[in-house]
C-alpha positions in Angstrom: 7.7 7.3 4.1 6.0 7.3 0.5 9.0 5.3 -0.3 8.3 2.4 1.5 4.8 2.7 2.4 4.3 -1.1 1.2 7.9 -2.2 3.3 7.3 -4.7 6.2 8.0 -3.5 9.5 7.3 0.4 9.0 5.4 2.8 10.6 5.7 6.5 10.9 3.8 9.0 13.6 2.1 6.8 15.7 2.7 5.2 18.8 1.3 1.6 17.9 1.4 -0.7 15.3 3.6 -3.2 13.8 4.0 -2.2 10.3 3.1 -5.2 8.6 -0.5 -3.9 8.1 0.4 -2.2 4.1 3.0 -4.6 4.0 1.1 -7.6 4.3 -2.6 -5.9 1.9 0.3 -6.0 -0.6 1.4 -9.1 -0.2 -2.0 -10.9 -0.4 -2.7 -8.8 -3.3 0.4 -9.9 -4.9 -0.5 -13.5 -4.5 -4.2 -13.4 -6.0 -2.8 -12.2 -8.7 -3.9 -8.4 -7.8 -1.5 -5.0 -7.7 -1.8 -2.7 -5.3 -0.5 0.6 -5.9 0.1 3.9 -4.0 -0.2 7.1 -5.4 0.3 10.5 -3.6 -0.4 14.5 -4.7 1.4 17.1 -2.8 0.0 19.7 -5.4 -3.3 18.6 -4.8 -3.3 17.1 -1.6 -4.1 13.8 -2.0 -3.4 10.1 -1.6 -5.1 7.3 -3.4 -4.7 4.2 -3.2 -5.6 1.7 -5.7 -6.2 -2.0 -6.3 -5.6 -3.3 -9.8 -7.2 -6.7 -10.6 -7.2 -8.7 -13.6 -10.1 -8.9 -16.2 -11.8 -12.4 -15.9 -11.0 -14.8 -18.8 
């Protein structure tokens, strides 16, 4: 699921849901001019995730 954590229409483990709530954080993001970005820890157990945005001019 890391994979495609971002994709549209995904979901894992849960009943609900549409998939389009990652999906579409990322693609606002993306369109402001912002990066969103995943990143995941199995040796220390963790997921962050993280929200890049540009330096004002």
């Amino acid at each position: 699921m890391r994979t495609h954590f971002f994709d549209k229409y995904r979901t894992e483990g849960k009943s609900g849901g549409t998939g389009l709530g990652t999906y579409s954080a990322k693609l606002v993001a993306n369109i402001v001019g912002f990066e969103l970005q995943m990143e995941t820890s199995d040796a220390e157990d963790r997921t962050c995730i993280m929200l890049g945005m540009p330096a004002p001019s």
